[in-house]
N, C-alpha and C positions, 0 to 999 in steps of 0.2 A: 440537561446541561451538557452542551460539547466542548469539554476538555481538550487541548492542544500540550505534546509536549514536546521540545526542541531534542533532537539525536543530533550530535556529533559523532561524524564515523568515517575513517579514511577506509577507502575500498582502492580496489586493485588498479594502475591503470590503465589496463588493458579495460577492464569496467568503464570507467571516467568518460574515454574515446568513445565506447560503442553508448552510452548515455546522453552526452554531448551527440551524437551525431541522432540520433532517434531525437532529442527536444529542436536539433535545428530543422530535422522534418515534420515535426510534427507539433506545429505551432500553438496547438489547445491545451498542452500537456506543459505541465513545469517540472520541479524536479521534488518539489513537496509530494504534488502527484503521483508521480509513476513512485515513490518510495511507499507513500500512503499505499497504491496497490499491490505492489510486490508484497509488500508485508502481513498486509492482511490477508492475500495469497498463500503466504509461505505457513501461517496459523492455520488457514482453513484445510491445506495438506498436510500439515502435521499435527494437528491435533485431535482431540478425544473428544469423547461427549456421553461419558459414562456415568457423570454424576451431574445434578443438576447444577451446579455450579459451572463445570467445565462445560454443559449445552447452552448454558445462556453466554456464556465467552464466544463459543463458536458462531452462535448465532448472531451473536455481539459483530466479531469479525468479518462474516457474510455478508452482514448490511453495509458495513463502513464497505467492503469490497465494492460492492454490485453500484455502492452509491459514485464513488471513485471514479469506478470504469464509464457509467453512463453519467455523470458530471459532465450540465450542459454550463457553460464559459457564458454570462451575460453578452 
């Protein structure tokens, strides 16, 4: 079952600019995307995998990542 859950989150806007200008080049990407990426990014470099809980997360993360990045666009 794939679970979806809404973030509300004001970022920088020096951020906004250089985000906006990456989705007007790069038209296969939205901004669900590149967040979904970064994020499961930002877990995969920061976290553990010392207990089997926390390796099934990570591994958890890795797929969402790898699936994100190569996300072919119908």
């Amino acid at each position: 079952m794939k679970a979806n859950v809404s973030i509300l989150a004001e970022i920088p806007e020096e951020l906004h600019e250089s985000l906006k200008g990456y989705l007007e080049t790069h038209p296969d990407w939205d901004q669900d995307r590149v967040f979904c990426a970064a994020l499961s990014l930002f877990l995969l470099q920061n976290g553990e995998s010392c207990t089997p809980e926390s390796s099934r997360n990570y591994h958890r993360a890795a797929r969402v990542y790898l699936e994100t990045l190569f996300h072919n666009p119908a």
